[in-house]
C-alpha positions as CSV (number, residue, x, y, z in Angstrom):
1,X,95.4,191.3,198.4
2,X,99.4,190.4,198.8
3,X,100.8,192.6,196.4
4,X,104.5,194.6,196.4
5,X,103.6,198.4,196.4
6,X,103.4,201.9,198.0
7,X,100.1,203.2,196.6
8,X,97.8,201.1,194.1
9,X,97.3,204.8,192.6
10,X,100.8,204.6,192.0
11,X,101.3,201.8,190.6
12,X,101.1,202.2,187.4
13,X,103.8,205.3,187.2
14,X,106.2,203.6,189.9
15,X,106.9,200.5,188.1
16,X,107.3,202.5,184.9
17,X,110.1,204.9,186.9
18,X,111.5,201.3,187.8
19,X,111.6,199.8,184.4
20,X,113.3,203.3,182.9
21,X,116.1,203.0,185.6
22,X,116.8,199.4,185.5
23,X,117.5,199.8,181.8
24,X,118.3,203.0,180.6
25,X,120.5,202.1,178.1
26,X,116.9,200.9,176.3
27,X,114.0,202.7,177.9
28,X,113.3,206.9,177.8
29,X,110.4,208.3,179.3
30,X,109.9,211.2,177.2
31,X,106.5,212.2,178.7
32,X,103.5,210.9,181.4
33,X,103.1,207.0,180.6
34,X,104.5,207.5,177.2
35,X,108.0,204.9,177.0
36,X,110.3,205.5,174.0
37,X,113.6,204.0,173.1
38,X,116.6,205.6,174.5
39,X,118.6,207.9,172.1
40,X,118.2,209.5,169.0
41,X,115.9,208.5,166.7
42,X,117.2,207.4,163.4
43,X,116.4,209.8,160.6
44,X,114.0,208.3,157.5
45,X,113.2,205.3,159.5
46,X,109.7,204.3,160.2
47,X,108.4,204.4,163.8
48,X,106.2,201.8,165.4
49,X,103.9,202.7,168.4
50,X,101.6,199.9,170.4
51,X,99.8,201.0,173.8
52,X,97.4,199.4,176.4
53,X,96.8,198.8,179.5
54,X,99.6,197.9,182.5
55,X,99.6,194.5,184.0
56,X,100.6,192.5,180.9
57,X,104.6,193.2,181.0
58,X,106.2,192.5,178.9
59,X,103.5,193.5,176.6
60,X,102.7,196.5,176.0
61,X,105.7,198.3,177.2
62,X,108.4,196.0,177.4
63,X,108.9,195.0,173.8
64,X,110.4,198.9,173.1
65,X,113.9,198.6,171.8
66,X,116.1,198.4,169.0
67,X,114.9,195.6,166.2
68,X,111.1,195.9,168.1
69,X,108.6,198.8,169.1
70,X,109.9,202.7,169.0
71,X,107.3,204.1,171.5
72,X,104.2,202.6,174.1
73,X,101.7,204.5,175.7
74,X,100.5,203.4,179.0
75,X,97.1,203.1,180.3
76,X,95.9,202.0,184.2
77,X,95.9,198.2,184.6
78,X,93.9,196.6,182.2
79,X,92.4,200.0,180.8
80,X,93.2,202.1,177.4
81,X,95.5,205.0,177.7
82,X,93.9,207.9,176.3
83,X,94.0,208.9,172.5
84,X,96.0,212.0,173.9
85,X,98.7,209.6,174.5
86,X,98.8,208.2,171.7
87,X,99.2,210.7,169.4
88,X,101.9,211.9,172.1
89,X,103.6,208.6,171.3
90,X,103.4,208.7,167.4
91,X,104.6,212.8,167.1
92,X,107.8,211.3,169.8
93,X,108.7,208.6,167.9
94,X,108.2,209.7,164.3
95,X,111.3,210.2,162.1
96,X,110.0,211.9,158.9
97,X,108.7,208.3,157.7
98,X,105.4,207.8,158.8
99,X,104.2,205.6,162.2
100,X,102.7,202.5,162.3
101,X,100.2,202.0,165.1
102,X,100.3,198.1,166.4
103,X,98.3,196.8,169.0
104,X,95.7,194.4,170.5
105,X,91.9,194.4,169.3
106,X,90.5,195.8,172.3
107,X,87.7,198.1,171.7
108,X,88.9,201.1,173.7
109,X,92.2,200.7,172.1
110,X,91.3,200.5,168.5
111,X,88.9,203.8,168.6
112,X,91.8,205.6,170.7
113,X,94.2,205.0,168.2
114,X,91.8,206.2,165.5
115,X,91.3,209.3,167.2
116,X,94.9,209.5,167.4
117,X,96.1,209.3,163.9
118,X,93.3,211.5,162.5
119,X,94.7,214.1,165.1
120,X,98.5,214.2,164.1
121,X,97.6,213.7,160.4
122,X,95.5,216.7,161.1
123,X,97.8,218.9,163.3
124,X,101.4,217.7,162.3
125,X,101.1,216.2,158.9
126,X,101.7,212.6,160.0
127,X,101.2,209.8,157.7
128,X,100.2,206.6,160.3
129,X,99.1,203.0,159.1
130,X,97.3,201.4,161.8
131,X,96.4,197.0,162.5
132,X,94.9,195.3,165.0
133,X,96.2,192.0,166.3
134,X,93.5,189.5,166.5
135,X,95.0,186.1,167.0
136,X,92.8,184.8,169.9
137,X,91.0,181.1,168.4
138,X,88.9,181.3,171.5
139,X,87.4,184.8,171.4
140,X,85.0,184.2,168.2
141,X,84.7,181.7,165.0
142,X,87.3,182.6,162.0
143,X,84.5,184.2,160.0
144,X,84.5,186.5,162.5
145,X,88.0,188.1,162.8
146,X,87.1,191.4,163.4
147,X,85.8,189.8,167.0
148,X,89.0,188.4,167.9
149,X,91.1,189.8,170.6
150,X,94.6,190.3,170.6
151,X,96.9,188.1,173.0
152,X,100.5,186.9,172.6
153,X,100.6,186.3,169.7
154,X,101.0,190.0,169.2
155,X,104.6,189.7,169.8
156,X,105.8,188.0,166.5
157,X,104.0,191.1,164.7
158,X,105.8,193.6,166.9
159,X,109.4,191.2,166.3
160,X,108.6,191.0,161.9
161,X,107.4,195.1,161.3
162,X,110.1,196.1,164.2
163,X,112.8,194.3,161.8
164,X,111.6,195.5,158.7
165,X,111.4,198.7,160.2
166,X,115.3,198.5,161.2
167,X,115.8,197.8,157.5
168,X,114.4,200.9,156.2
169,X,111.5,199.9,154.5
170,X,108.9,202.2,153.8
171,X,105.6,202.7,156.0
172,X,103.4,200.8,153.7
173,X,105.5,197.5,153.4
174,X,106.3,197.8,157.3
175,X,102.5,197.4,157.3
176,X,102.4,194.7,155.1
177,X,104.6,192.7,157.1
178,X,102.8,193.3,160.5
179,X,99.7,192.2,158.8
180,X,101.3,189.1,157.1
181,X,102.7,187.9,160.9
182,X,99.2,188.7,162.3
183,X,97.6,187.0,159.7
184,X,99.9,183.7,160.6
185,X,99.6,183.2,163.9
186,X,97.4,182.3,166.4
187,X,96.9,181.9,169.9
188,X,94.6,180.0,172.8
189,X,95.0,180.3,176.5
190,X,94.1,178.4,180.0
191,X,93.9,179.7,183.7
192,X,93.7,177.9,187.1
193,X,93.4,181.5,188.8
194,X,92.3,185.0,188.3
195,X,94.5,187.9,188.7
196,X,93.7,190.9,191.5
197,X,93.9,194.6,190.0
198,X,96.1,196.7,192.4
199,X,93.3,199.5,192.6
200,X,90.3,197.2,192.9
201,X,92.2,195.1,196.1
202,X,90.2,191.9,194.4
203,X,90.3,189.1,191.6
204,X,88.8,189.5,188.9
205,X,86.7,186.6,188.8
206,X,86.9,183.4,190.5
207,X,88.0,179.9,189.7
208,X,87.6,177.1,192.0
209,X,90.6,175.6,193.4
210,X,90.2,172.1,191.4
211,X,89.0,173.9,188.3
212,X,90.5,175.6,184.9
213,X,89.1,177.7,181.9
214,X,89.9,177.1,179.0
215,X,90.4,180.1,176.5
216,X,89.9,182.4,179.4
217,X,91.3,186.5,177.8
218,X,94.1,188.0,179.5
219,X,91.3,190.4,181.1
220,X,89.4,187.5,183.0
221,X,87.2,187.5,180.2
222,X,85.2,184.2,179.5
223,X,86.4,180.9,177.7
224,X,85.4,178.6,176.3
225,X,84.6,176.2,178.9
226,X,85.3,175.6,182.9
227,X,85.5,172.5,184.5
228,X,87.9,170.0,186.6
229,X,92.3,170.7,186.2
230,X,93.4,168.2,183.2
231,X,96.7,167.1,183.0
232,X,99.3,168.7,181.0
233,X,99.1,166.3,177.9
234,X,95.7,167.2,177.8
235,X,95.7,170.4,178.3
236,X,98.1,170.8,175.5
237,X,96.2,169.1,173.1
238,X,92.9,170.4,173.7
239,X,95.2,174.2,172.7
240,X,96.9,172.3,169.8
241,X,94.2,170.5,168.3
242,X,91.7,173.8,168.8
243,X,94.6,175.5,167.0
244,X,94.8,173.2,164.1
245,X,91.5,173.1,163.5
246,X,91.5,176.5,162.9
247,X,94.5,177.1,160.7
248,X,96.0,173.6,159.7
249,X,99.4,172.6,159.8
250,X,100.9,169.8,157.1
251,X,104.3,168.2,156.4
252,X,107.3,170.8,155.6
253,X,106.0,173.8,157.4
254,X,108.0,175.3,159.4
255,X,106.7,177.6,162.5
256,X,107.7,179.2,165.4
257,X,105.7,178.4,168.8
258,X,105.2,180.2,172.1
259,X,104.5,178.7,175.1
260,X,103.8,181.6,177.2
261,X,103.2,181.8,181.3
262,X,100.0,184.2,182.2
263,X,101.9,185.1,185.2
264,X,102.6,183.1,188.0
265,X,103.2,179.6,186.0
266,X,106.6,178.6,186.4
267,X,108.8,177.8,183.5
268,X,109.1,174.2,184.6
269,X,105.4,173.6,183.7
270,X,106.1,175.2,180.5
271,X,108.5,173.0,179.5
272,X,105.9,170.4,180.5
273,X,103.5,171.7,178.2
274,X,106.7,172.1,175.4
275,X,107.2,168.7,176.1
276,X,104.2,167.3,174.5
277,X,103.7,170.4,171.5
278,X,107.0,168.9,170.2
279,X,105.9,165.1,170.3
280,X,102.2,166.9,168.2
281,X,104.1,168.8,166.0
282,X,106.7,165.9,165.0
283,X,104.2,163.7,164.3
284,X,102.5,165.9,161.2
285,X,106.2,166.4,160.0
286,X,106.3,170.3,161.5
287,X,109.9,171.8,162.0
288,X,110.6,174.2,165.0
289,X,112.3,177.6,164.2
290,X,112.7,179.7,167.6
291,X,111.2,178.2,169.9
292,X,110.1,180.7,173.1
293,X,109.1,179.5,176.6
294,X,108.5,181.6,179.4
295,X,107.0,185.0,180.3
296,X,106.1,186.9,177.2
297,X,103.0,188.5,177.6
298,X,101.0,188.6,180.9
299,X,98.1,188.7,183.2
300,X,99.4,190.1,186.1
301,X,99.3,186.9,188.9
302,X,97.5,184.3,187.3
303,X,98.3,181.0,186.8
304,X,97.9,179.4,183.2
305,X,99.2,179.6,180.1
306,X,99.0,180.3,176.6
307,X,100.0,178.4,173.4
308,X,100.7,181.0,170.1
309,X,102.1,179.1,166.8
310,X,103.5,181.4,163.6
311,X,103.7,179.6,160.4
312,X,106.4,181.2,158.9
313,X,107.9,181.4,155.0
314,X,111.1,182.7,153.8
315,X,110.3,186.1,154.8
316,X,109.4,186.0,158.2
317,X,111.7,183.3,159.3
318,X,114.5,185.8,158.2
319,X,112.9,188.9,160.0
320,X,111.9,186.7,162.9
321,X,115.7,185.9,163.0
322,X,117.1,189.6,162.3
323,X,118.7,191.0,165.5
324,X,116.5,192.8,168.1
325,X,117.1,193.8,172.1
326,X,115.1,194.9,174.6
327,X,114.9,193.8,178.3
328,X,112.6,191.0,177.6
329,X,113.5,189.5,174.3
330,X,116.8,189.4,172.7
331,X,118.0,188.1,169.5
């Protein structure tokens, strides 16, 4: 294992203690792996919470800040936090109008976050909505939502709810428009490599060095298929046309796309991939609004990359475009 670090106990805690005093002008660490915005919290505004495990920075942690997120708790690399910290996270970043709980459909996430809000509606009277993102094409069939895991495409809900939040809309339409952003984007992924958890000293599954796999989770967890590297035209098509298939695009929409590095992809091989999305999407008479390359939400080292589309209307494009700020993502 080549890693930077002290301890791979500490791991976790040190690069949080990092991230607070690189930026503390955004970041507060109110509590044990519980990250808040820095400040005072604005009075009647709704609060938004997400949490899971390290290793994906940005995501979870990382999108905090004004126009975004309000609070994150942390778990180890690639596990849950508890639903101890959650609830932690939701009474810190609650401002007399309710909490909505936004993450990834991970199993130990979801029931920790129901634990969670049963326990502060229970003990301190707070209302919470809650959604799970589930924008992963490769993870199960579209009948099967529920089954879908949540990758990063997660972002654009965290961007639309953490706008409308900023704009003082109530709990239940902040929800609305973190389902509607869910509900409108999706998301496949590639890797060449798996990545090595600090604690474990090992990867977490191995890929041969001519090989990919394609739709391949941001845990390691199985795609869709492994086999020989393809080029980068066809790697982006197989993502594309897998995409389409499952929610179509036509001539006039409008979207905006991510073309996201797991890791260690470089953003010249991004643009590569870019390259070619905007020769697919030109050819169906798509338009481009905010377009993002580079690294949004990752998988600690590991090489590949991820393709996430949003097909926007009036009211996303303008909440997409609303101003936001946080060390990762600025608008």
């Amino acid at each position: 294992m080549k890693k930077i670090l002290n301890d791979p106990q500490n791991y976790v805690d040190e690069m949080l203690d990092g991230l607070v005093a690189a930026h503390p002008e955004i970041y507060a660490k109110p509590a044990h792996r519980i990250i808040t915005r820095a400040g005072e919290k604005t009075k009647g505004k709704v609060g938004i919470v997400t949490g899971g495990g390290s290793g994906h920075l940005p995501v979870f942690t990382g999108y905090v800040g004004t126009g975004l997120l309000d609070g994150c708790a942390i778990g180890n690399v690639f596990a849950s936090p508890s639903a101890d910290q959650m609830a932690e996270t939701i009474r810190a970043v609650d401002a007399g109008a309710g909490v909505l709980c936004l993450y990834g459909n991970y199993g130990g996430d979801v029931m920790n976050f129901d634990m969670a809000a049963e326990m502060v509606s229970f003990e301190d009277d707070i209302r919470t909505a809650s959604h799970a993102v589930s924008d992963d094409v490769a993870s199960a069939p579209r009948g099967e939502m529920e089954k879908r895991r949540g990758v990063a495409g997660m972002i654009y809900a965290f961007k639309i709810a953490g706008a409308a939040a900023e704009r003082m809309a109530d709990l239940d339409e902040v929800a609305r428009l973190a389902r509607k952003a869910s509900g409108n984007v999706v998301s496949m992924g590639m890797a060449m490599t798996p990545c090595i958890i600090p604690q474990l000293g090992k990867a977490s599954s191995v890929i041969g060095d001519d090989e990919m796999e394609m739709g391949m989770g941001i845990h390691g967890e199985p795609g869709t298929w492994r086999g020989p590297i393809k080029p980068a035209d066809d790697i982006l098509d197989e993502m594309f046309d897998t995409l389409q298939a499952d929610r179509p695009l036509g001539k006039g929409d409008r979207v905006s796309v991510l073309v996201n590095s797991l890791g260690a992809t470089p953003h010249e091989e991004l643009y590569i991939l870019y390259r070619r999305l905007a020769v697919r999407l030109s050819e169906i008479g798509v338009d481009v609004v905010m377009p993002l390359v580079g690294r949004y939400a990752t998988s600690m080292e590991m090489t590949g990359a991820s393709l996430s589309i949003l097909r926007l209307d009036d009211e996303l494009e303008d909440l997409l475009a609303a101003p936001a700020n946080c060390a990762f993502w600025r608008v």
